[in-house]
C-alpha positions in Angstrom: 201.5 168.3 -95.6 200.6 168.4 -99.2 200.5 164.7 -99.6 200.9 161.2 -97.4 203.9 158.6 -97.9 203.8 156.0 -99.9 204.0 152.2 -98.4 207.3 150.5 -98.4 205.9 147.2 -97.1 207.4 143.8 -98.9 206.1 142.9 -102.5 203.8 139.7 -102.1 205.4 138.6 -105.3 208.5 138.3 -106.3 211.3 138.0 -103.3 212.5 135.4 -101.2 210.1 132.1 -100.6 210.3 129.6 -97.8 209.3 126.2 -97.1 206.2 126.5 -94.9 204.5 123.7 -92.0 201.2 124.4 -90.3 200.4 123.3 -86.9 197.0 122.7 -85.8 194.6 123.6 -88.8 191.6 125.7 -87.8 190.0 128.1 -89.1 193.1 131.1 -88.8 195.3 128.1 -90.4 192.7 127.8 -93.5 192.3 131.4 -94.0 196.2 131.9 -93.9 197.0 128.9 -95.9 194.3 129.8 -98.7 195.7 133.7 -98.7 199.1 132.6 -99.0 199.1 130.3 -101.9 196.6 132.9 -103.5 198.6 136.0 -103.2 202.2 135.1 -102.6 205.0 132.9 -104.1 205.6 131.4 -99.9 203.9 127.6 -100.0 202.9 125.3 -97.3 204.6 121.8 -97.7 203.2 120.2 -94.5 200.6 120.5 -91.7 200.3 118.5 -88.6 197.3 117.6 -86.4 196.8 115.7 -83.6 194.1 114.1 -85.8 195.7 111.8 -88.8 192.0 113.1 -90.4 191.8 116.2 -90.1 196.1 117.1 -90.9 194.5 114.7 -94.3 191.7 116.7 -95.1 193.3 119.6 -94.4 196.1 118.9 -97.1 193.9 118.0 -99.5 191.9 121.0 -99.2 194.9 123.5 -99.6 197.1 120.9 -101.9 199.6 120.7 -99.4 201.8 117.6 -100.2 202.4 116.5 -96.8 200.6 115.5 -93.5 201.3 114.2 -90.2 198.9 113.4 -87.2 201.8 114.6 -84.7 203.3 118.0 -84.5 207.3 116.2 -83.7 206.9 114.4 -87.1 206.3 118.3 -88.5 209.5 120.0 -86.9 211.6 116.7 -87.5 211.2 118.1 -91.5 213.9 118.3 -92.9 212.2 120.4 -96.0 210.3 122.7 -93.6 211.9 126.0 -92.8 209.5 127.9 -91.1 206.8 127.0 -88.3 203.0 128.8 -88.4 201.6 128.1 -84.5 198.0 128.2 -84.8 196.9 126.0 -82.2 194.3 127.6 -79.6 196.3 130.5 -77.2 197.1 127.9 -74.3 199.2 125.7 -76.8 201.6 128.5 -78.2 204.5 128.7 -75.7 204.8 124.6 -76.1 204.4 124.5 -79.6 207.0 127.7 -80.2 209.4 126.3 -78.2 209.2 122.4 -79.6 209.5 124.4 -83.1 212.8 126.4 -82.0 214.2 123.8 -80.6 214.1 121.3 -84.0 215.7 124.7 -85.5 212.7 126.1 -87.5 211.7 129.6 -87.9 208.7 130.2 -86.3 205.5 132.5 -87.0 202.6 132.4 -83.9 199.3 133.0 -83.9 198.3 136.4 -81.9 198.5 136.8 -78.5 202.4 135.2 -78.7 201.6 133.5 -75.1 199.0 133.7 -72.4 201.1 136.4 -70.6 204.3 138.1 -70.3 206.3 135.0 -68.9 205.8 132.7 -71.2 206.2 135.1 -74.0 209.6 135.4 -71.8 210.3 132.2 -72.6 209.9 132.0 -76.3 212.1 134.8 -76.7 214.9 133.7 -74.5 214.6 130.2 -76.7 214.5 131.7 -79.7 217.9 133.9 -78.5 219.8 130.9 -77.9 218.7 128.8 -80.5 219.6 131.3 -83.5 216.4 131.5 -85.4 213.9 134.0 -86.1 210.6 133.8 -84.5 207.4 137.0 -84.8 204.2 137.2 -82.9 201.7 137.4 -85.6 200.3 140.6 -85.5 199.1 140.9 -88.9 197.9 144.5 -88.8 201.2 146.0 -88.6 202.5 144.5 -91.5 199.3 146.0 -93.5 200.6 148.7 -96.1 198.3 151.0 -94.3 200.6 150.6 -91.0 203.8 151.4 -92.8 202.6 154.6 -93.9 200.8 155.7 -90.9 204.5 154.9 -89.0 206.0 157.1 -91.6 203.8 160.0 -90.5 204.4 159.5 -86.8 208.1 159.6 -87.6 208.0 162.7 -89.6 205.8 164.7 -86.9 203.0 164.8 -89.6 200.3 165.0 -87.1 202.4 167.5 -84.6 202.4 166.4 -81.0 200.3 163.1 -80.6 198.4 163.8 -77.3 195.2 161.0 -78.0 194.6 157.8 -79.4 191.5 156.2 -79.3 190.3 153.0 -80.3 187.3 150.6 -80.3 187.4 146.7 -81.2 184.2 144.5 -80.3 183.3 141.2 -82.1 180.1 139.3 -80.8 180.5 135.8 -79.7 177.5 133.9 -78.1 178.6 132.9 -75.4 179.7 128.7 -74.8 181.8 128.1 -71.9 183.4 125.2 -73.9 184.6 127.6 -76.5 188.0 129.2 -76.9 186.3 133.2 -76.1 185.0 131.4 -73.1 186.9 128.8 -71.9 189.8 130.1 -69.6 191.9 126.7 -70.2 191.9 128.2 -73.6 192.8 131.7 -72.9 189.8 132.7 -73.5 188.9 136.1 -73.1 188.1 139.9 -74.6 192.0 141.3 -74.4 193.5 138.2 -75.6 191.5 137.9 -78.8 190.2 141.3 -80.1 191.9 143.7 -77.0 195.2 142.4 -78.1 194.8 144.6 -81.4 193.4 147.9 -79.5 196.4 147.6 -77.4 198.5 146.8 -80.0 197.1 150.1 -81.5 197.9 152.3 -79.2 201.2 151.4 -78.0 202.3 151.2 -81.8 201.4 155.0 -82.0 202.9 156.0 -77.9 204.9 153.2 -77.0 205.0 151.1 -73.5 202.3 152.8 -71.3 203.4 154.1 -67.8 200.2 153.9 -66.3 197.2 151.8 -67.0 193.7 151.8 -65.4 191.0 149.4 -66.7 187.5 148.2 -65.4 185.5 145.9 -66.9 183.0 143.0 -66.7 183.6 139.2 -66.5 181.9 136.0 -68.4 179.9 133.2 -65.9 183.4 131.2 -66.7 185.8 134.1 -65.2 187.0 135.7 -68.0 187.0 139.1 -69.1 184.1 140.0 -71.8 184.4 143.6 -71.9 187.0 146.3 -70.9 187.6 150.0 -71.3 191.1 150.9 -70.8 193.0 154.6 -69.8 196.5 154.6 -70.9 199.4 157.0 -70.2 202.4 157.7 -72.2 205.8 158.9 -70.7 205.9 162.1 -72.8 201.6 162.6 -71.2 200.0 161.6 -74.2 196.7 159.3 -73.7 194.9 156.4 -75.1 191.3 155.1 -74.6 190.8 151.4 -75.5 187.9 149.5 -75.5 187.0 145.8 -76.5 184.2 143.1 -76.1 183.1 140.0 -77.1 179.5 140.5 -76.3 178.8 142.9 -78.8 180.2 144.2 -82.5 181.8 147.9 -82.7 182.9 149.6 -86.2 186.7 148.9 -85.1 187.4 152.2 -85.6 191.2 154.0 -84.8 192.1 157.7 -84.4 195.0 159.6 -83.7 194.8 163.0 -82.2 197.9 165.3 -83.1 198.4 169.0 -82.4 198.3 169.7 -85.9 196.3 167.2 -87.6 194.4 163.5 -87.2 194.5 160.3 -88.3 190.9 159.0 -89.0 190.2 155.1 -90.3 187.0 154.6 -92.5 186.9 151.0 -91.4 188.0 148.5 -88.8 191.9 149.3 -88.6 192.6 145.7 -87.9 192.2 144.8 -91.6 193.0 146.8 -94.7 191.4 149.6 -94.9 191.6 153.2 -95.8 191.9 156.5 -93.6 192.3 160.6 -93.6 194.1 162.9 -92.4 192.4 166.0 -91.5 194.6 168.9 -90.5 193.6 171.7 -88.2 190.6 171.9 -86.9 188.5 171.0 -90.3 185.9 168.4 -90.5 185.6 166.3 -93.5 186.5 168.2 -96.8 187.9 167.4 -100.4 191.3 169.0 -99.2 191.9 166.1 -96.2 194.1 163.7 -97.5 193.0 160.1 -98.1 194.6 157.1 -98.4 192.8 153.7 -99.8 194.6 150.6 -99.7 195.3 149.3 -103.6 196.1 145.9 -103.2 192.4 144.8 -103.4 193.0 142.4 -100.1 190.1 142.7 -97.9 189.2 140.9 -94.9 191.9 138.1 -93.7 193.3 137.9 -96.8 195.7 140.5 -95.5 197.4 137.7 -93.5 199.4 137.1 -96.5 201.9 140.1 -95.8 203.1 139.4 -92.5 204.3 135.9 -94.3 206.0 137.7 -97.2 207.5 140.0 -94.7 208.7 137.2 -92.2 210.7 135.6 -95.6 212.3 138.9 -96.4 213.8 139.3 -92.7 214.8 135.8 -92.5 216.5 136.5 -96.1 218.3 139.1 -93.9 219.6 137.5 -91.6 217.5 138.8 -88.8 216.4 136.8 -85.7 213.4 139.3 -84.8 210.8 141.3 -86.8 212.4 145.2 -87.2 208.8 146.9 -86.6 207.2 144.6 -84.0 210.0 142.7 -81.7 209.7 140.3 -79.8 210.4 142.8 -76.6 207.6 145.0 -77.6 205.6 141.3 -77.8 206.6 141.4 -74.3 205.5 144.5 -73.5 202.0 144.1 -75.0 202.0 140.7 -73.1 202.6 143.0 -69.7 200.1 145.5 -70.7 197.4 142.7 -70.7 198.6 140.9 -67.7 197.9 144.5 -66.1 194.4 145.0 -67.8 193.5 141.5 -67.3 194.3 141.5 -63.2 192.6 144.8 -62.7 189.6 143.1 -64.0 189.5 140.1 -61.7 189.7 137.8 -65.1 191.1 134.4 -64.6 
């Protein structure tokens, strides 16, 4: 391999833009909001709150022309084509299918559901209603996903036999909180574990076997995990994720031939190398660096630019993360998460 693909993700500028309504603006909502008018020609012409104040302020903040203090008042829109759930875990199978069933497009907020079944149920309403609706999982609409599919699909790497990732981010610990509170779906694997697991089931596929231990929170839910997958063709993953302490966020692929190395958390943009053979770090590994100059959240953006082009398409479901393989992670977790003992 003399050189690595290049992306072939959406423009941010320039293609198809849709009408956009928020509900429940926290902190997820204001960095997508501000990211998307920044970067992008989509624009968000409503939010909705529970809280006249807050939808207010909110729309003032972002210059949003519209606000409304409940979410029916949003999906009744007649000028709103597409729905961003990014209400707290618990709330996303009601607010998806309220959304779907006014007609909307609809965009939620990573983990789809709390589990498997209600993420069952958004997809069996979004069949019947006709309209397209995508589990936010940002990172796989990052350019630095796209190319790293295209060198699993050309055998770049030779036979993947490993994956491993890590994914930790501190939170002191509140049992009132979201992390904490299991009301909330709180929890390690359905905050930062959902992206490990993402990880390694976008480079193997649906595991065959999963084995987890872990440790729990004072409230019952799970605060720390390592997880053993198994693939169907016998290639591995090792998972790990916490919320009582910060790790790099590092992701590596092990192929027969060469592997995939991130320099930085792989849940945002960030650059990585390939390293054929059995070479350590040299001048000849091949390096890529993301070029967009969008660091941190401000990578939100793409999944929204992507979600207009499908929808321009005529598609009901994202082509590189479907609702099924939504499903599918849901299962995963439900797995890791009962192994555990967490509520």
């Amino acid at each position: 391999m003399n050189s690595l693909p290049e992306s072939r993700v959406t423009p941010l500028r320039g293609g198809p833009a849709l009408r956009w309504g928020v509900l429940a603006p926290g902190a997820i909502a204001r960095d997508f909001v501000t990211t998307l008018h920044a970067n992008t020609d989509q624009r968000v012409h409503a939010v909705a709150s529970r809280s006249s104040e807050r939808a207010a302020t909110f729309a003032a903040e972002h210059g949003i022309p519209r606000n409304y203090d409940s979410y029916d008042q949003l999906v009744a829109d007649p000028d709103i084509d597409v729905v961003y759930v990014a209400a707290p875990h618990s709330e996303h199978r009601a607010l998806a299918l309220l959304a779907i069933a006014a007609g909307k497009h609809v965009l939620i907020e990573k983990p789809i559901a709390l589990n498997a079944r209600e993420a069952g149920d958004i997809a069996a309403a979004a069949a019947s209603a006709g309209v397209f609706v995508m589990e936010a999982m940002w990172s796989r609409y990052l350019p630095q996903s796209d190319v790293i599919s295209q060198l699993l699909d050309d055998g770049a790497l030779g036979d993947v036999r490993l994956v491993s990732v890590d994914l930790g981010w501190k939170n002191e610990y509140d049992p009132t909180s979201r992390m904490y509170d299991p009301k909330l779906g709180g929890g390690a694997m359905l905050d930062a574990g959902i992206y490990s697991l993402w990880f390694a089931q976008f480079v193997l596929g649906a595991p065959t076997a999963v084995f987890a231990t872990g440790s729990l929170a004072p409230t019952g839910v799970d605060a720390q995990t390592v997880v053993a997958l198994s693939a169907a063709d016998g290639a591995q993953a090792s998972v790990s994720t916490s919320i009582l302490i910060n790790t790099p966020g590092i992701a590596s692929i092990f192929g027969t031939d060469a592997r995939l190395q991130f320099d930085d958390s792989f849940v945002f943009s960030a650059g990585f190398r390939v390293i054929s053979g059995g070479s350590e770090l040299s001048g000849s590994d091949l390096v890529w660096e993301d070029a967009s100059g969008l660091r941190g959240r401000d990578g939100l953006c793409w999944q929204a630019v992507a979600l207009a082009s499908y929808v321009s398409e005529g598609r009901t479901q994202s082509p590189v993360h479907s609702l099924e393989q939504s499903i599918s992670l849901m299962r995963t977790i439900d797995d890791v998460r009962a192994q555990v003992g967490a509520i």
